[in-house]
Structures are given as C-alpha cells and as structure tokens.
TORDO-6645 format. One record per residue (C-alpha): x, y, z; residue in three letters. Coordinates in steps of 0.05 Angstrom, whole numbers, plus 5000, padded with zeros to 4 digits. Example, Ala and Ser with C-alpha at 12.3 -4.5 7.8 and 13.67 -1.06 7.14 Angstrom:
BEGIN
524649105156Ala;527349795143Ser;
This chain:
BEGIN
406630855513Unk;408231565489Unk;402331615445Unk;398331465499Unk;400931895548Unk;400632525490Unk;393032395481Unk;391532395559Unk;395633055556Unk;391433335502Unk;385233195537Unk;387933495597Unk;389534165563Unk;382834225530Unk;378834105590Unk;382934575632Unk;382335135577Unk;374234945576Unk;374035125651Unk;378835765651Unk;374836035595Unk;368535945650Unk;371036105693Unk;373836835658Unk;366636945635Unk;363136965700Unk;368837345727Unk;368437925678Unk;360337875664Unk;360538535706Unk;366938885676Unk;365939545633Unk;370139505566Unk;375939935567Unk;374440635540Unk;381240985529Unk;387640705490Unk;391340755549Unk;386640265589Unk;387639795531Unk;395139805528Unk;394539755599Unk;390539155602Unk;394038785543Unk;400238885574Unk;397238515641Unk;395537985603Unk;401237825575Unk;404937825637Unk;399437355665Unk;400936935597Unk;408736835614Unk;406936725677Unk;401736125667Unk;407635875617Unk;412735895677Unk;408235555721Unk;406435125661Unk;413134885655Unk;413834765724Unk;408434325725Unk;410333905671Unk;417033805697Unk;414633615768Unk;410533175731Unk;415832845690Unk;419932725747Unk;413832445788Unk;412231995734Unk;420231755724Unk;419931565793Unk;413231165796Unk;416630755733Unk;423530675778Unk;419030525838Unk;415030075803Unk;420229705776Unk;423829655847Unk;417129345866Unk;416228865812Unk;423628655811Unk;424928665883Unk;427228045918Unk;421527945962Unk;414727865935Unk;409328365953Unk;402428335955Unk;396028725989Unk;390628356007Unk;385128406034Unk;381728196104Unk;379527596075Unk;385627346048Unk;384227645975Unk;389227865936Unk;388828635913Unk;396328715882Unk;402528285881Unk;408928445850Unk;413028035796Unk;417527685855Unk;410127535900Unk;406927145823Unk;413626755820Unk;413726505882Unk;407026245874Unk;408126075798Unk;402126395763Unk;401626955722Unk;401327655761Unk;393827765723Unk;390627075741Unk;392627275830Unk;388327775833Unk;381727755874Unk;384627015890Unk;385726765964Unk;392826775991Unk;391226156030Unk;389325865973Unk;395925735953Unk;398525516030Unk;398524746048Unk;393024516082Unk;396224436144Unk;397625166149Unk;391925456121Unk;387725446187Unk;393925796220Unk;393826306168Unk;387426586180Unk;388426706248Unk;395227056230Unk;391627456181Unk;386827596233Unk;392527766292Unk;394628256232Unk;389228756235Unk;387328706305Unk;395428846323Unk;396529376279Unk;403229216290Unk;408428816240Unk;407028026250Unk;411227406227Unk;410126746214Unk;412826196180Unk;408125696119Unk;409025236074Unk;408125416004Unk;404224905954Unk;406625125880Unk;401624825832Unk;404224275799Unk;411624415838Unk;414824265902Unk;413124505963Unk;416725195985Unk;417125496054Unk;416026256058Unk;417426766113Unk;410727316123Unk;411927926147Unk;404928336141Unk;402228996175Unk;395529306168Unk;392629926125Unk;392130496159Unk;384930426135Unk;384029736167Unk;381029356098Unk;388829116061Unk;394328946092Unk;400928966067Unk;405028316060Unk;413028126050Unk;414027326028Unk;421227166034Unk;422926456000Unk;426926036069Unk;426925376029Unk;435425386024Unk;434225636094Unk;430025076114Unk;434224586079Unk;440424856107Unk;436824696184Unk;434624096165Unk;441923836141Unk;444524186204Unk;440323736249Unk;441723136209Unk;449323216215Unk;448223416296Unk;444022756297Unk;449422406259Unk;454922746308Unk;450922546374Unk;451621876349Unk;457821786327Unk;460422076397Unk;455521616430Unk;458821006384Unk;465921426403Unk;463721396479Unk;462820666481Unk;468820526432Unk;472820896484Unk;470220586546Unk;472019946504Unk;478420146488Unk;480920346558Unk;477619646584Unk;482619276530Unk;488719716550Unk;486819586624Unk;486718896614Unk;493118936568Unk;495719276631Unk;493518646681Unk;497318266625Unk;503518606629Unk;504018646702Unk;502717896702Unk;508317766645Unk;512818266687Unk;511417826757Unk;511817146718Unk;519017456698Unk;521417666763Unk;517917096792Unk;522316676758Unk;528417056778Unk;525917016853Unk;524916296840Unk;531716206818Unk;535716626879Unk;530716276930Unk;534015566898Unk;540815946903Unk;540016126975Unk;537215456992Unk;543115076965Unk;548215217023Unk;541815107087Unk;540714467051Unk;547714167051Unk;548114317107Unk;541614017139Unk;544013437093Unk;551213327129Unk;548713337200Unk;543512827178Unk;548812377142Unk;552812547210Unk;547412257260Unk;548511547238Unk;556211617254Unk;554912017316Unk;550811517346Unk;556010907341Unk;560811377369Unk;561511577441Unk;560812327430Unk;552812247417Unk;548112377472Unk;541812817495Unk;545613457482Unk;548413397428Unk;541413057398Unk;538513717422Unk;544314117391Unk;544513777328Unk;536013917327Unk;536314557345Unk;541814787295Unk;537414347243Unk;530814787250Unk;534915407253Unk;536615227180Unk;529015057164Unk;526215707188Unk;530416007153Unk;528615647091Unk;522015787110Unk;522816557118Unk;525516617046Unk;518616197023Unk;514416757059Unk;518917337039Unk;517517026963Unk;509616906979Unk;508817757003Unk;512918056948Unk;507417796902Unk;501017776944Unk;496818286901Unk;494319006942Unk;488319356935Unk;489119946980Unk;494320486969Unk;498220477046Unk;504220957076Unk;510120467079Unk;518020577099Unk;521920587030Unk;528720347073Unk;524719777099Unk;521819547034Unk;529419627007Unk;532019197056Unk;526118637040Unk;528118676970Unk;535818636981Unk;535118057019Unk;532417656962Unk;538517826914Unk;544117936954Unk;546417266954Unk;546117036880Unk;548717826871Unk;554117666921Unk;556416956875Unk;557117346812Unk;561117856852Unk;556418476843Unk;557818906918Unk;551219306942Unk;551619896980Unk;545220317016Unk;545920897038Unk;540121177069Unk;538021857100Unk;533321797157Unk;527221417156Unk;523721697089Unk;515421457073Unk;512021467009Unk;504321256996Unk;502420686959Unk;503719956937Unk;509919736981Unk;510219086933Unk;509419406875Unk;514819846899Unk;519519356917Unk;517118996844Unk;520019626806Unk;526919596846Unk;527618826826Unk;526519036767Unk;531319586756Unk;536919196797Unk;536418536754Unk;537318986689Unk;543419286730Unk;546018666748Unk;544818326671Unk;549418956648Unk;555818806694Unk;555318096682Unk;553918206606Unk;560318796603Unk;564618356655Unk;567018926693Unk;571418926750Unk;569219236820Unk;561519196792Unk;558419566834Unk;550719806854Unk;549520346900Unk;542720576927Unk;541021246960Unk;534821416994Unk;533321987019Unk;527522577028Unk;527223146987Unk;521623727002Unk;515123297010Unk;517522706965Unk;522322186976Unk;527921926928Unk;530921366910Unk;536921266862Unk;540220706836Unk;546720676814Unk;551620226771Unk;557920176738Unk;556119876682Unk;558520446629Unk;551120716621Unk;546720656568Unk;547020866495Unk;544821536476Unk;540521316417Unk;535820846464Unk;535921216531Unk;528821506510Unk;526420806489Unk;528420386543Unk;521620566575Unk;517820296514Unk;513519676516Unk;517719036489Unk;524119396485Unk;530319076496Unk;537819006475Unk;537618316508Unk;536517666464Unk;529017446461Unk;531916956505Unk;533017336556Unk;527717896564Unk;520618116542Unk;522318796545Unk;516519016593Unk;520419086666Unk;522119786658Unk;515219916628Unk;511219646671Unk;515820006727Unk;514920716704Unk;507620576689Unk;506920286768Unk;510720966796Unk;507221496751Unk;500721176734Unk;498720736799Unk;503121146850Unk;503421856813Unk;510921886822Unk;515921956770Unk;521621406744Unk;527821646699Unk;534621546674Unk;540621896664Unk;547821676647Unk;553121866699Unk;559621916686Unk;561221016695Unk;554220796694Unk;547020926686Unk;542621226748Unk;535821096756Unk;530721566806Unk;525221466832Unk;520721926864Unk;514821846906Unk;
C-alpha cells in the first residue's frame, strides 16, 4: 500500500510542476530580463523566499493530508467494523456500498452485494412491505423504521431492525440493519411464559375455588361432628331431667288404682291428680322443644338478647351440672344485644361450659364453681366464662383452639368444640373468642 501511494504522489508532483512551469511562462512572456546586478540579486533573492515558502506550504499540505488520510483509514474501519451493518442503496433497492457488519448479516461476501437488491435478501412475506418503506424513505425525508425478516442463504431466518434516511440528493439512501433475533427470541419466550403464567393462574383460580369448596364442606363437617357431640350431651341431660317428671308421673299412676278403692278418690281429686299429671308432661315437652331450637339450623344473621340466649342454654345443663355439684352463677349487666346466630351462639357456650364442667369433675375440686358475666363494653358486648378448675397448661393454651386437639381420651372428645366455636364467633359472627388463665381457673371471652 505504500508503494502505491508513493507513485500516485509522484505523479502528482510532476503534473503540478508541468502546470506551474505554464503557467510561469505566460506570466513572464512580457517581462524584460533584468539589466543590472542589483536587479538580479534582487530577483534571486525573491525567489528564494517564494521557494521556502512553497516548501512551508508544501509541508503543510502533506501533513493535512496525512492526517486526512489516517482518519479515512480509522473511519473506514469504524464503518466496516461497526456493530450495525451499513449500506447505501439506491431507489430501487440496489445496493451501492455496505460495510463488513451489513455482508455478514446477509452472509455473502462484501464484493458479490453490490448492484444487488436489498429485498432480495428479505422473506417473501416482507418484501412487498419493503418497497413501500423504501418508498416512504425518500418521499419523508425524514429517518423511517421498520421491522423484516431476514432470509440468509442457506441459514436461518434473522430479524433485522431498518433505520434508513434519504440523500440529500434524493437517488441513495442511507440504511442501519440492527440484528433483533435474541430480541425477538427474548419476546417470544416472554409471551410463552405470560401464556404459561395466565394458565397456570387460571388452573390456580379453579384449584382455589376448589379448595375453599372442600374446606367449606370440611367446615359443614365439623359443625355437624361438633352438634352430633353436644347433641349427645343434650340428649343425655334431657334423659337426666326427665328422670325425676317421670317417677313421678309413674307414682300417681301406680297411686290411682289404690285411690280409687279408697274413700279419698273422687272428681277433685281425679282433676287434681290430672292436672298435676300434664303439668309434668308439658314440662317434659318444653325440654323436647328447647332441644329441637338449639339445633334448628339459621340462615339469616338476626339481633338477639345474649342474657336471654344464656338463660335458654343454662336451662339445659343446670340440672345434670347441679347432680355433679358444679354451682352456676350469672351475673349480668343490663340487657346487652349482639348480631347473629342466637343458636350458634348458645352452641359455643355449651361448648365452652361442658369442657368447664369435664375439668372440675376430671380435677375433683371442691366448691367447683362457673361464673358467667355479661355485660356491654363500647359498641360490643362481652361475655366471660369462668371456672375453678386450676386453668390450663401454659404449653397448650395456644393449641387448645386447634382442630382435633384435646387432653381428653379419644373416648371422650374429638377435639373440634373449641374450634368450631372460635371459628363460629370470628368467622360466621366476626367477633373474637380467647382464653386466659386467672389466678384458680381458666376464663374464656367472648366478644360480639
């Protein structure tokens, strides 16, 4: 390359020295020859100043010229090596210069591009949309982009990013092609994992909807257990407090017989003996019907008097809690109301005064005692219950609310009475159910 570039140099020099020495001939074709020494001096003398200065100006040139050609090599080489290919083409499509980069990306040698279509080298189904983007391009005059397919011969397909903008002369246009394959890829993944996300959550949707159908009907399970167990317990103090009304029904009946061979019987006391007789049946019958609406199901949430719902529970238990010489004591504050389930309500103090009741009889205690409070406090209204039963260990107190927990044999619990109570305050009623240890027994509260 240096050969080369002395040899253009030498031609350079000769030809400019053929046209300065033509140019010095027709300028002094009218000059007179110097005729004195001193005009010769004096004209030698101007010509060598002219001489130093043509070599100053000389050198200047060449060295603007070395550093004009260093830079087209360093700007060449940015534009072969550059990331992005390059190309010109023309307004047909024709290919006038391309850089290294531009022949890569279409994987043919830089020589066999030129004069060839761009299109050319474009899937089919972008071709069409090409020309009229290449069109767009010189009618705009303004930068344009667009996105193609790239066909590599005998390779995969590539998509490109164009970014061209017309000549100022209007015949080439010049044109960026950025490789977007990884891009393109990278989208295409993307979508396939938001597809795959949409429906997983759609699966996730559906497994939830299933999941909260089986814990609801886990739930309807529970509550029945819970009801079959108290149920049981109501069944058993409804046989309790139907022992004494029907010994008694069965010793006036056994006394009729007598009676009537005896002078003492007559219309009154027929009528007395009757009368006493159904007094004993309703009341039988009352305890059937207070049994039959502590478990007829609700389905509306209602404003009900906690004392009176109390009262209706107490008067299920206080007689088999009276034989096994538990004492009950209420002590209410005015007439507090809460909103909800009164049966469920009165389910969850059964439920809490039965475990009471299993711990006195299970720690024998003297004086056992439970003591209720109920009372209003701000908007909500409180009820406690109370026992002396020594309270309840410190390593379980946060367990006892867990499903199928319990210290008693399997025997004698399921373990899902004080669950199923704290779920029916906080989850049906939106209350709140807890338990602390006192100082001779464990207090439950309840508020609503």
């Amino acid at each position: 390359m240096g050969i080369d570039k002395d040899k253009i140099q030498a031609i350079k020099a000769a030809d400019l020295r053929w046209h300065a020495e033509e140019r010095l001939y027709v300028k002094t074709a009218d000059l007179q020859p110097p005729r004195t020494d001193g005009e010769m001096r004096r004209l030698l003398h101007e010509l060598e100043v002219h001489q130093v200065e043509l070599e100053m100006q000389n050198a200047e040139l060449r060295h603007a010229r070395d550093e004009m050609e260093s830079a087209l090599e360093r700007y060449t080489d940015l534009y072969d090596f550059a990331p992005v290919g390059y190309f010109t083409l023309y307004r047909d499509g024709a290919i006038c210069a391309v850089n290294l980069s531009g022949a890569g990306l279409l994987g043919i040698e830089r020589s066999r591009l030129l004069g060839r279509r761009f299109g050319h080298f474009l899937s089919e189904d972008n071709r069409a949309a090409f020309t009229l983007f290449l069109s767009k391009v010189f009618e705009s005059r303004c930068k344009e982009e667009c996105e193609v397919a790239l066909k590599r011969e005998g390779d995969h397909q590539l998509f490109i990013q164009i970014e061209a903008l017309a000549c100022k002369s209007g015949e080439e246009c010049r044109v960026a092609v950025i490789d977007i394959t990884e891009r393109r890829r990278a989208e295409n993944a993307l979508t396939e994992k938001q597809q795959e996300l949409e429906e997983i959550n759609s699966n996730l949707e559906t497994h939830i909807v299933k999941a909260v159908d089986d814990l609801r009907r886990k739930d309807q399970v529970l509550i029945v257990q819970d009801r079959l167990a108290v149920m049981g317990e109501m069944i058993s103090n409804i046989a309790h407090q139907w022992r004494q009304p029907l010994n008694s029904l069965a010793v006036r009946l056994q006394y009729l017989p007598i009676a009537y061979a005896s002078a003492e019987f007559n219309r009154e006391f027929l009528e007395t003996c009757v009368g006493k007789s159904m007094q004993l049946i309703q009341h039988m019958s009352q305890t059937i019907d207070d049994f039959t609406n502590f478990f007829r199901p609700e389905k509306e949430a209602v404003t009900f008097g906690v004392n009176q719902v109390i009262a209706r529970t107490l008067s299920l238990i206080e007689k088999s809690f009276k034989d096994q010489n538990i004492s009950i004591a209420l002590q209410t504050e005015g007439d507090p109301k809460a909103d909800g389930y009164p049966n469920e309500y009165a389910q969850v103090l059964l439920n809490i005064l039965i475990n009471a009741r299993d711990a006195l009889v299970e720690r024998h205690v003297d004086d056992a005692r439970i003591s209720l409070r109920a009372f209003a406090e701000g908007e909500k209204t409180v009820v406690t219950i109370t026992d002396n039963a020594g309270g309840i260990d410190k390593e379980i107190l946060d367990k006892i609310f867990d499903p199928y927990f319990t210290t008693k044999g399997a025997d004698k619990g399921s373990g899902i009475g004080l669950f199923m109570s704290k779920a029916i305050i906080e989850k049906n009623m939106g209350g709140m159910l807890t338990v602390r240890n006192t100082g001779k027994g464990a207090e439950f509260r309840i508020e609503v």
